[in-house]
N, C-alpha and C positions, 0 to 999 in steps of 0.2 A: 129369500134375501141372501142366501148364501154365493149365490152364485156372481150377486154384487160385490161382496167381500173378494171373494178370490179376481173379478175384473179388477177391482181397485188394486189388487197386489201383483199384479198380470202388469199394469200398467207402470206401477215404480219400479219392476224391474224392468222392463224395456228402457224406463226412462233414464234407469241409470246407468245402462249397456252402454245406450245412444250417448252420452254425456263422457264416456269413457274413463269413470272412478270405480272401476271393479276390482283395480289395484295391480291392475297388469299391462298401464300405459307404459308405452314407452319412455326414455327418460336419454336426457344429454348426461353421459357416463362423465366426457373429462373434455378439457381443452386448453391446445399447449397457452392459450392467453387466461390469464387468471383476473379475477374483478378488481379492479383500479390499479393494473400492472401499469409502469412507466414505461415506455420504448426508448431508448438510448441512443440507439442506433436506426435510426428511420429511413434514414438511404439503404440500407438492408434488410429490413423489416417487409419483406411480402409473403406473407402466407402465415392461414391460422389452421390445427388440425383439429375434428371436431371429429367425437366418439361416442355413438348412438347405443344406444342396447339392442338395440333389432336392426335387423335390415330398414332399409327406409325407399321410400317410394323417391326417387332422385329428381322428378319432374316437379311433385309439389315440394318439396324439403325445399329447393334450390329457390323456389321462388317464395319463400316465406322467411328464409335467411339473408340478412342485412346489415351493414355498419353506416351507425347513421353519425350523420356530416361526412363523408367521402362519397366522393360521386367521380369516383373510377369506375373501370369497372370489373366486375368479381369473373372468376373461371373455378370451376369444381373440376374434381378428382375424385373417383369414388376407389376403393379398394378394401379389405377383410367383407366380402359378400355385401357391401352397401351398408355395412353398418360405423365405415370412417370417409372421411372427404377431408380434404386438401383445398381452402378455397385459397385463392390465390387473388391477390391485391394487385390487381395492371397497372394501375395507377401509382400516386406517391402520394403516402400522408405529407399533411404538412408541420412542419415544428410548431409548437405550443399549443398542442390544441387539445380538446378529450369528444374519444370517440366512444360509442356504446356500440359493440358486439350486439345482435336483435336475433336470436334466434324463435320466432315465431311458434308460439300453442300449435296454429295450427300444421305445423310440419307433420307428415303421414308417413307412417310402418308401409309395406306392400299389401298385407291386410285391412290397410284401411284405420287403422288407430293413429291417433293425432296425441301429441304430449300431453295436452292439458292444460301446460300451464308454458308461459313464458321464460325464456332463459336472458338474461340480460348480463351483458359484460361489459362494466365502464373501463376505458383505459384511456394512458394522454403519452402525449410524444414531448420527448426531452428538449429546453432548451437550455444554456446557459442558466440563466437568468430566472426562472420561474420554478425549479424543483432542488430540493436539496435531498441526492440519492447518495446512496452507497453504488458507485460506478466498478470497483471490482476487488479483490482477494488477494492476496499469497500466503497460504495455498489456497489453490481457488476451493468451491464449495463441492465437496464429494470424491478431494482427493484422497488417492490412499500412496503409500508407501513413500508419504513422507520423514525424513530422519529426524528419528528425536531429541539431537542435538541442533534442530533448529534455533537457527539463533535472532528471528525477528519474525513474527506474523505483520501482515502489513493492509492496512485499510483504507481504502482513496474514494474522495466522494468527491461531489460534482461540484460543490462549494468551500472557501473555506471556513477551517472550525471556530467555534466562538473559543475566548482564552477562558476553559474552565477546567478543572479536572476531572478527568474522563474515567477515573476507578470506578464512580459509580454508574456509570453509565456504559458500561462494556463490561461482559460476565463473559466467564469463560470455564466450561464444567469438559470433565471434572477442573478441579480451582485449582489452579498455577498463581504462583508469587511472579508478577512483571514490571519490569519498569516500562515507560514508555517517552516516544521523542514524537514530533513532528516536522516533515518537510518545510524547505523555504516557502514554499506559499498554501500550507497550512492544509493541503489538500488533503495529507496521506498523513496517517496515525503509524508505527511502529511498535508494535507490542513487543519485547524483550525481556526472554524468560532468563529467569534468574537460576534454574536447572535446565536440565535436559528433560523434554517428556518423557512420562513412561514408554514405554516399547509398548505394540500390540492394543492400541488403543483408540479410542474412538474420542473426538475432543470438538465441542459444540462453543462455536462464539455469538454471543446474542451484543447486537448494539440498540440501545432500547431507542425508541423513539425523541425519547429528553435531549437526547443529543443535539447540538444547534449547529447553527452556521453564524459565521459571525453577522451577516444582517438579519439576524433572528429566525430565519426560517429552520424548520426543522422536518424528521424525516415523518413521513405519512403515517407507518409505522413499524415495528420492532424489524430486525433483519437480522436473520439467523446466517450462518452458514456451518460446515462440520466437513471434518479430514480427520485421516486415518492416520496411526503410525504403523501399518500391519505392512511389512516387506510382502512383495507378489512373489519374490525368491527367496533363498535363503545362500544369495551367495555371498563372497566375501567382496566387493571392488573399493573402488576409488572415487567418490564421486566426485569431488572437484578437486582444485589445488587455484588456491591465490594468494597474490603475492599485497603486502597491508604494507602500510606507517609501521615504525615500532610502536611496540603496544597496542594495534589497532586490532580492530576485530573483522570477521565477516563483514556485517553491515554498514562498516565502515567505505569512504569511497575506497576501491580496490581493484584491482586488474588481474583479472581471469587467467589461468595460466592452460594453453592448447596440452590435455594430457596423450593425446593420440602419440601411438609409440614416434619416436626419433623428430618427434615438431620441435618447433622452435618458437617463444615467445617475445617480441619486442618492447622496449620500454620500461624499462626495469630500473629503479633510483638503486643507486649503489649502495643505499643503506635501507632496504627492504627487509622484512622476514616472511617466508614462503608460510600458509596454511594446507595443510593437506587432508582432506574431507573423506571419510571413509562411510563406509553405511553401518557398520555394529561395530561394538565394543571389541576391544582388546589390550594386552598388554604391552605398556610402554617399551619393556626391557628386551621384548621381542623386535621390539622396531629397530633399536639399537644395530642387532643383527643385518638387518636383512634391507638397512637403508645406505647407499652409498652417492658422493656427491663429486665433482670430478671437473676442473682441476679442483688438489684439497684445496680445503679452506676450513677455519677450526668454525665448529658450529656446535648448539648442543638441540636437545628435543627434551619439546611438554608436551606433557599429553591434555587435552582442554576437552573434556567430553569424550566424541567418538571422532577427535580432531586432533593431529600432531602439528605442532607448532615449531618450525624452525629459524632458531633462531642465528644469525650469524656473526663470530665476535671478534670480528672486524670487517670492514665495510667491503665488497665484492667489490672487484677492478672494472676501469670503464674499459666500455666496448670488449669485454671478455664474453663469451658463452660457458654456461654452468648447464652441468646436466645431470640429473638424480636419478638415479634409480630404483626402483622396490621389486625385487624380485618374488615370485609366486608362492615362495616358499616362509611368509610371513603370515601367521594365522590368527584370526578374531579367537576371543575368550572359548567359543564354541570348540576351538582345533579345525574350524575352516578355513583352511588354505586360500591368498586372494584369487581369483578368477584367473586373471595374468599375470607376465612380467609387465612395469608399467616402465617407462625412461622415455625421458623427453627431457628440452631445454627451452632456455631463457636466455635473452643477452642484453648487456646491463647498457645504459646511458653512454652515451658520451660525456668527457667531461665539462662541467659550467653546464649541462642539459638538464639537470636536476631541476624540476621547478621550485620558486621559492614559496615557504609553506610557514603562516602564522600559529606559532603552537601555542599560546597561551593568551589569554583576552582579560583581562576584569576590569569590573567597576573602582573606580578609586576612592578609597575613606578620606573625605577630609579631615580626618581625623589623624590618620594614617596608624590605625590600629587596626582595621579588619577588610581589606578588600572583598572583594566579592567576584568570585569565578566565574565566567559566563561560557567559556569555549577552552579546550582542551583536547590536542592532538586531534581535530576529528569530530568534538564529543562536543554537542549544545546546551549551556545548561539556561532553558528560556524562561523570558516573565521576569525575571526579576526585578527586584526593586532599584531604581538607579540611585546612587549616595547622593545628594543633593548640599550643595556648598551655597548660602543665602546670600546676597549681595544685594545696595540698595534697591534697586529697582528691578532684578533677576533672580535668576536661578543660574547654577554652572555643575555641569557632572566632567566629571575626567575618566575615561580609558586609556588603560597602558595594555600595550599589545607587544608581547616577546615575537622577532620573527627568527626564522630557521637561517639567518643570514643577513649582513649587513644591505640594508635600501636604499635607494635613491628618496633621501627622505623628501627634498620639495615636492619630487614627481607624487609621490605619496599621498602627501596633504593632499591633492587635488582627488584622490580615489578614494577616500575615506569618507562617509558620510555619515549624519545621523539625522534619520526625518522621521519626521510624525507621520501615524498612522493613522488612527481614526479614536475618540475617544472624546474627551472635554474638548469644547469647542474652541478655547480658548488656545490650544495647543499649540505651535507653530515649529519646522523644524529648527534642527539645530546651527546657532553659527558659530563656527570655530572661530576659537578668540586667545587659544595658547597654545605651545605645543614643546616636547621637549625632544632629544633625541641620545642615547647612550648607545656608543658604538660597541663599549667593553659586551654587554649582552643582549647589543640586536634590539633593543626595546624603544619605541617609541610611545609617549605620552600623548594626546590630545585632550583639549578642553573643549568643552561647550555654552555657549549661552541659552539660555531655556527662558521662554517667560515665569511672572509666577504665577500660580494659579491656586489660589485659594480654596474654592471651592466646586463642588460639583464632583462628576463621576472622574476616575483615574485615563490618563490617556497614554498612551502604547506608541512605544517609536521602536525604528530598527536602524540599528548598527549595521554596516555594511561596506565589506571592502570588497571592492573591484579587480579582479587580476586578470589575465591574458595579455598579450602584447599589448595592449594599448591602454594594461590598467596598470598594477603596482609592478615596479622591479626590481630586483637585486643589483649591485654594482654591478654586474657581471652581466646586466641585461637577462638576465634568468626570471620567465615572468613566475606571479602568484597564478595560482592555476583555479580560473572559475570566478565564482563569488563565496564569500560570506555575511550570511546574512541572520543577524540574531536580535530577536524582540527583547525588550527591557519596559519597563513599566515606568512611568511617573507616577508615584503614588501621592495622591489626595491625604494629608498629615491629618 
């Protein structure tokens, strides 16, 4: 009888040789497509790379690998000794659709072992309209030496965002204190640290899935990315130089200044003040030395981070050339001397070329106790509640808007709007129905009529003025440069 024992144990190892769970199938190591990856970009989307453990037999592998719904067709590339391929898509996915990566159990080593088991990879191709993704970064994900005086990480997705507050819903480790703004059309987030990072550091932003889009959709799930602050040198330079609004910052709209030696920059408002971006720390009283500006003009310097700010105290002459210099001999906290001498220029405006630029916006209290600030040299402050003035049969809110110069007020009224956005159904936009105008300081008042609306969810209008030649102007034909556009809330009492 023994000899049936040992047949019957003769037979379950064969059987489990043949079945290939000995524990030494082969295995799909990695591939650059991930399980329910989104493709963004589809017009350039051909080729996946796929990473075996063993060598592989490339006649049956190729015929047991597939993407099902495409019916292109595929081309391999084999390379590291057969154990990676490069298959290549001839064809073109098409938008909106979800495709499954098939790579087939039975795919074969050259020995003859098959995986086992099945690899499957679902993924879908981006449209408008059908996903709400994180489309990309600043900085993007895996950067390093970036500066710690960054002054905006910045997040753009494929939708816009619903109106909620995003604290809880964006972590960022190690935890920084930020404020945050959003784009005119709500695509892009702005995170604004309230310090300078630490130096030499490593910084992880997680946007959790909760995150929505304003037509509710939201993201698949979590989206990590991570940058560095670790310098790949340790030299001393210059990394940028722009020229702001008074009082403005980097992130503000701004105009890049050419620092390559002896360039020259165009377009320059004669009441600018220069930002000059360095990479590390150093001291102010040293700048003082070693920074010269030519023709004089009285100017002074702050130091704002690992950034010198100049300022000018009195307005630069039109169509003049200004040229700065910093010579090499100016050194970070460490006693690193900068890389170069740096010197270059700028040339200011013509006169009346100034665009004309709205500096201050609010809500008006019918009360006329507590206006309410909405925009600010630059700065939006959105959502807010609009003052609401009851009348029989309406509603009326008023904006007073300071400009940087006397307007062509009729042309005006016709560029200034207020419309509804999406919200209570009942919402309709706004019709102007008064309007004031004060020359002494550039202020113009407008009113609104609003329906009323009792009840139901709050609805969301936006403000918005018009400029370029053909929107708002100054007497002087000097246009508003761009648009403004800023959301305000009707709120449900």
């Amino acid at each position: 009888m023994k000899w049936i024992y040992f047949f019957i144990i003769f037979i379950i190892i064969i059987f489990i040789t043949s079945c290939g769970i000995d524990g030494n199938n082969p295995k799909v190591i990695s591939t650059t497509l991930k399980n329910e990856d989104i493709i963004t970009d589809v017009d350039s989307f051909d080729s996946i790379t796929i990473t075996f453990s063993n060598p592989m037999n490339m006649y049956i592998t190729e015929t047991n690998i597939s993407i099902e719904g495409y019916y292109g067709d595929l081309h391999f590339e084999w390379f590291k000794g057969k154990k990676s391929c490069i298959l290549y898509l001839l064809g073109k996915l098409e938008r909106g659709k979800t495709y499954t990566l098939r790579i087939d159990k039975s795919c074969e080593t050259e020995d003859g072992k098959d995986l086992g088991v099945d690899y499957k990879y679902r993924f879908h191709t981006f449209t408008d309209s059908n996903f709400f993704i994180v489309e990309g970064t600043y900085p993007n994900d895996g950067a390093n030496g970036v500066v710690s005086s960054i002054d905006s990480i910045s997040i753009n997705f494929s939708l816009p965002i619903a109106y909620v507050s995003i604290y809880d819903k964006i972590n960022i480790s190690p935890e920084i204190d930020y404020y945050y703004h959003f784009s005119d059309d709500r695509k892009s987030i702005f995170l604004m640290p309230v310090r300078s990072l630490e130096k030499n550091d490593v910084y992880n932003v997680t946007i959790k899935k909760e995150i929505a889009a304003i037509s509710g959709k939201k993201l698949e799930r979590d989206y990590t990315f991570s940058f560095s602050t670790v310098y790949n040198n340790e030299n001393f330079e210059l990394i940028e130089a722009l020229m702001v609004q008074k009082g403005g910052i980097p992130s503000d709209p701004h105009i890049s200044i050419n620092t390559d030696y002896l360039s020259e920059t165009e377009g320059i408002d004669k009441d600018m003040e220069l930002i000059l971006g360095l990479n590390s720390d150093f001291f102010l009283n040293f700048a003082f030395e070693h920074i010269t500006i030519e023709p004089s003009i009285p100017y002074s310097l702050a130091k704002e981070d690992n950034s010198i700010r100049v300022t000018f105290k009195e307005a630069m002459e039109s169509e003049m050339t200004y040229t700065i210099s910093l010579d090499s001999g100016f050194k970070n906290i460490d006693g690193k001397p900068l890389i170069k001498d740096y010197k270059f220029s700028w040339i200011v405006n013509e006169i009346n070329s100034s665009y004309l630029k709205p500096l201050n916006i609010w809500i008006k209290d019918p009360d006329g106790i507590n206006d309410t600030l909405i925009y600010s040299n630059g700065e939006y402050y959105l959502n807010e509640s609009m003052l609401l003035q009851p009348q029989i049969d309406h509603q009326e809110v008023a904006f007073e808007i300071e400009f940087s110069s006397p307007i062509q007020v009729y042309r005006a009224l016709n560029f200034i709007n207020l419309d509804f956005m999406f919200g209570n159904s009942q919402g309709t936009s706004g019709e102007m129905v008064d309007y004031s105008y004060s020359l002494t300081d550039n202020t113009l008042t407008v009113t609104y009529s609003l329906p009323s609306i009792l009840s139901g969810d709050d609805a969301y209008y936006k403000l918005e003025l018009i400029g370029d030649k053909d929107g708002i102007l100054d007497v002087n034909n000097n246009p508003m440069e761009g648009k403004v556009s800023i959301y305000t809330v009707y709120t449900i009492q």
